[in-house]
N, C-alpha and C positions, 0 to 999 in steps of 0.2 A: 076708761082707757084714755081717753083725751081729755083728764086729769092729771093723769098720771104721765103723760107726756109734757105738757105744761110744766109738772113740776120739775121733769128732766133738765128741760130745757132751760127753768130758773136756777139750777143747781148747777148746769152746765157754766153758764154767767158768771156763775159766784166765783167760780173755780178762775175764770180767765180773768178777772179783776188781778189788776195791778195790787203788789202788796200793802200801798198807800191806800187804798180802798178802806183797808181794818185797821191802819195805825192809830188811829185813836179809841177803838174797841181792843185793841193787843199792843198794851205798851210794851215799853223796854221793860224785860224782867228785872224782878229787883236781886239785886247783887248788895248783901252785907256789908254797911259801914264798920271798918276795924278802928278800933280807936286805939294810937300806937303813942302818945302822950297826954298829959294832963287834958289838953283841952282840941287834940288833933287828930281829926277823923280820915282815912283814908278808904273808898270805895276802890277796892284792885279790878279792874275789868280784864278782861280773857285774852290775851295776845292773838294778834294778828292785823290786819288789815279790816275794816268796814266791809260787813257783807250782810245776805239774808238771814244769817244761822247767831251772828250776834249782834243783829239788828242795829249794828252802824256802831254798836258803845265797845268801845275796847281800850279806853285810857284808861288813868288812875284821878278822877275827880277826889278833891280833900275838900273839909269843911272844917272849921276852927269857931270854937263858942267862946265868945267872948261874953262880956258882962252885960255889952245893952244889945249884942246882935251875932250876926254869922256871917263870918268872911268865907265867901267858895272861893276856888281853886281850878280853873279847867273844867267845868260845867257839862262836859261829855260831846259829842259829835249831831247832836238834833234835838229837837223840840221834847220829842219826847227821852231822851235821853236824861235832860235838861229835869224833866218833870222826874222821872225817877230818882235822879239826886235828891230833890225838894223831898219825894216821898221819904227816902234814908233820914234826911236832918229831922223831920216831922218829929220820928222816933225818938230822937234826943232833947228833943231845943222847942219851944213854941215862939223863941224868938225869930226875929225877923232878916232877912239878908240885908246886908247892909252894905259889902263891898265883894265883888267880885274882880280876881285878878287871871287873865288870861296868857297862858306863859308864851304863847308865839303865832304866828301866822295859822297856821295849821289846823284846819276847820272841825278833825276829830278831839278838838280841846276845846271848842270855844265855841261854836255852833248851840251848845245847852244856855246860853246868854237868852235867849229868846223867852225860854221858859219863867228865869230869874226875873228879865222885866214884865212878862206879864203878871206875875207872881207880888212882885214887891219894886214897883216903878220907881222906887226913890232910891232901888241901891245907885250902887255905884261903880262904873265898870270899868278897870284900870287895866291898861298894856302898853308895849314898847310905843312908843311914837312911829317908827317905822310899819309895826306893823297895824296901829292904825290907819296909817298913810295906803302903807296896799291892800288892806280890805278896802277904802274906802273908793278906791283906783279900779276895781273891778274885781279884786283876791277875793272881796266876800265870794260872789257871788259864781267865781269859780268850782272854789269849796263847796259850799251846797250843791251845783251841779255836782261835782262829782263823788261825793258822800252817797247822794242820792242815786246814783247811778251803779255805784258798787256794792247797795243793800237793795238792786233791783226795786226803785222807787217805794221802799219802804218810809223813807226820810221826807217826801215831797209835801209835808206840811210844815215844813222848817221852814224860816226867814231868817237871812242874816241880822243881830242885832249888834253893831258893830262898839265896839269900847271907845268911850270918846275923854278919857282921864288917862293923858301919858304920865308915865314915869322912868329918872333917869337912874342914872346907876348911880346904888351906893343912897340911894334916899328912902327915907322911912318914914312908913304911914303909920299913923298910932288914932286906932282906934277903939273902944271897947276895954281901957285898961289894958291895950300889947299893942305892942310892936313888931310891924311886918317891911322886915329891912330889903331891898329890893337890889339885886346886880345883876346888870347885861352885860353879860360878855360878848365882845366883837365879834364877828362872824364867825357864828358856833353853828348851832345847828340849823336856823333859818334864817340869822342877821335879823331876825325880828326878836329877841329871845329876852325872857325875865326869870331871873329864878328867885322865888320867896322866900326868906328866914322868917320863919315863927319864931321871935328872941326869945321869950318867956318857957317855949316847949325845947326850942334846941332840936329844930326841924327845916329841913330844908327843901324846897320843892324844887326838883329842877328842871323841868318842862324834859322836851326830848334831848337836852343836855349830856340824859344819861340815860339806859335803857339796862333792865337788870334780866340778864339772860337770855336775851330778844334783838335779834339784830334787822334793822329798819333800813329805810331807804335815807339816804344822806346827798341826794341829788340839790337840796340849796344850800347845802353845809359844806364846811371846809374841815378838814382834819386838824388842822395847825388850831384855830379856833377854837374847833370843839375840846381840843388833848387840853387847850389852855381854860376854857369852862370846866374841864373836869379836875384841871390843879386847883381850879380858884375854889372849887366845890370843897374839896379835900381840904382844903388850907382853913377851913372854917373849923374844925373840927366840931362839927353837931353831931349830936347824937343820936338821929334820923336821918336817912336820908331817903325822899318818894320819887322815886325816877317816871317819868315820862310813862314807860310803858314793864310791866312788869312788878314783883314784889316790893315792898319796902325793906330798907333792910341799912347796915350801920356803913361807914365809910369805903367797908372791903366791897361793896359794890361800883362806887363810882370809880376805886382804882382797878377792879376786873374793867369794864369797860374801857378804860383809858388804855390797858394794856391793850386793849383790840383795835383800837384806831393807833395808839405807836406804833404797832408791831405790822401791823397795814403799808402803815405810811412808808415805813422803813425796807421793809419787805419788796416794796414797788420799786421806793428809790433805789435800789438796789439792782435790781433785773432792770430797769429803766437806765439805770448807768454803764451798766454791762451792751447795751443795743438792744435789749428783748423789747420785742413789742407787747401789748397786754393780753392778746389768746396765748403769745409763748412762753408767759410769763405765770400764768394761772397757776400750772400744780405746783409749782415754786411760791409762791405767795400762799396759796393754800396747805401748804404743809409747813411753814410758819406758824399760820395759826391755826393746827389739828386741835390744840385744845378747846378749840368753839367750835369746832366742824356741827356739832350735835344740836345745834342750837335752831331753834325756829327761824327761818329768813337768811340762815348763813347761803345757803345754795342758792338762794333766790337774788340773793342780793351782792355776793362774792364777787361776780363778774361789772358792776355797775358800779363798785367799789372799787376795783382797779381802776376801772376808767376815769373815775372821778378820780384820786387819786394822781393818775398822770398830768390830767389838765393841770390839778395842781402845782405841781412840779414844774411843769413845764412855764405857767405864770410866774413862780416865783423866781426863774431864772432869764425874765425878761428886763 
């Protein structure tokens, strides 16, 4: 009997362990690298928000084989997340990482860095100047807190490894036999933002620039910005394009999006010009855009969208 309590008691333990307890006996599940050109991998993770049920991965990490190595793309939200990518390239490649580019501030894209340098210390880890400047200001270590804190410290073996190789717009890294053309657009979605051309594939990464069927939070984004990342996205005419969060899929993606932040903007300036304020303004603005009513995040995010939105406006008429 007082064995058999004992063991209660140890199972009772196990139970109230934090989920950080087993992250390294229960990694991130592996999710299938699609390979959507000659040499460009794309792993689609699960839309949503960071929690326990998708243990913190829910970008779209890519990977590109080149001739002497592997360029990643957004490395995923945590250490182990970071490790389950490596796991995916294993599959394809015995080559080694050799540059890693991280498209914005935003710790669900770039958190997986940790893995890449334990992994292979001599890549090389490229992002906006800005947004190394505010990881290095204290953003890393926001992020990780609150990654960590939205997957119920599943994540708490993470450390920020922050990208110390800026790149500016419109310059191209050429590694591996290709070419990885790089453009920041101005206050798009974080003001920290890079989006990647794979020349060679006619692929373009474009961090949360652009979101394909999935509507997010746009609390450091501007709309005017973003509408203009998503012309300059369009105006490339690739033949890929991998959005932030969401499918891949060919240019009709990035102009659905751009229609939802015009049609937003517009929407607001509108009842904002009339005198409505942004609760009187909602089903008016929401029935503009019924065609996204159905979407993951519209309802969550509709209301925080106007508001953002007004601030807007109301700036640009100072």
């Amino acid at each position: 009997m007082k064995l058999f309590k004992q063991l209660g008691y140890a199972l009772m333990g196990a139970l109230l362990l934090p989920a950080s307890a087993f992250a390294d006996d229960n990694p991130v599940r592996d999710y299938p690298a699609q390979k959507i050109a000659a040499h460009t991998y794309v792993i689609h993770g699960p839309l949503g928000q960071p929690s326990p049920q998708n243990q913190g991965f829910m970008n779209n990490p890519g990977f590109i084989i080149t001739k002497d190595g592997v360029v990643v793309i957004d490395p995923g939200a945590s250490l182990e997340a970071g490790r389950m990518v490596l796991r995916q390239i294993a599959k394809h490649t015995a080559l080694p990482v050799t540059y890693v580019f991280d498209t914005h501030i935003h710790g669900d894209h770039w958190l997986g860095n940790q893995a890449i340098a334990q992994a292979y210390p001599d890549a090389k880890l490229v992002a906006h100047p800005e947004m190394i400047r505010k990881a290095q200001e204290g953003g890393a270590e926001e992020w990780v807190a609150l990654v960590n804190k939205l997957t119920d410290n599943y994540t708490a073996s993470t450390r920020a490894v922050i990208p110390t190789i800026p790149v500016v717009d419109d310059q191209t890294i050429q590694t591996g036999g290709m070419h990885f053309h790089v453009y920041a657009p101005e206050n798009a979605h974080s003001k920290t933002d890079i989006m990647i051309e794979v020349v060679e594939d006619s692929v373009l990464f474009t961090g949360d620039n652009v979101l394909n069927n999935y509507i997010a939070r746009l609390d450091d984004a501007t709309f005017k910005g973003s509408i203009a990342a998503c012309d300059r996205a369009i105006g490339l005419h690739d033949k890929h394009y991998v959005p932030g969060h969401g499918q891949t899929g060919k240019v009709a993606i990035v102009k659905r999006y751009r229609e939802y932040l015009s049609t937003l903007y517009a929407a607001v300036k509108e009842q904002y010009d009339a005198g409505k304020s942004d609760y009187e303004m909602k089903d008016a603005v929401a029935a503009k855009l019924k065609k996204f009513s159905n979407l993951p995040g519209f309802t969550e995010q509709l209301g925080k969208h106007i508001s953002l939105a007004i601030l807007e406006i109301e700036a640009n008429q100072q």
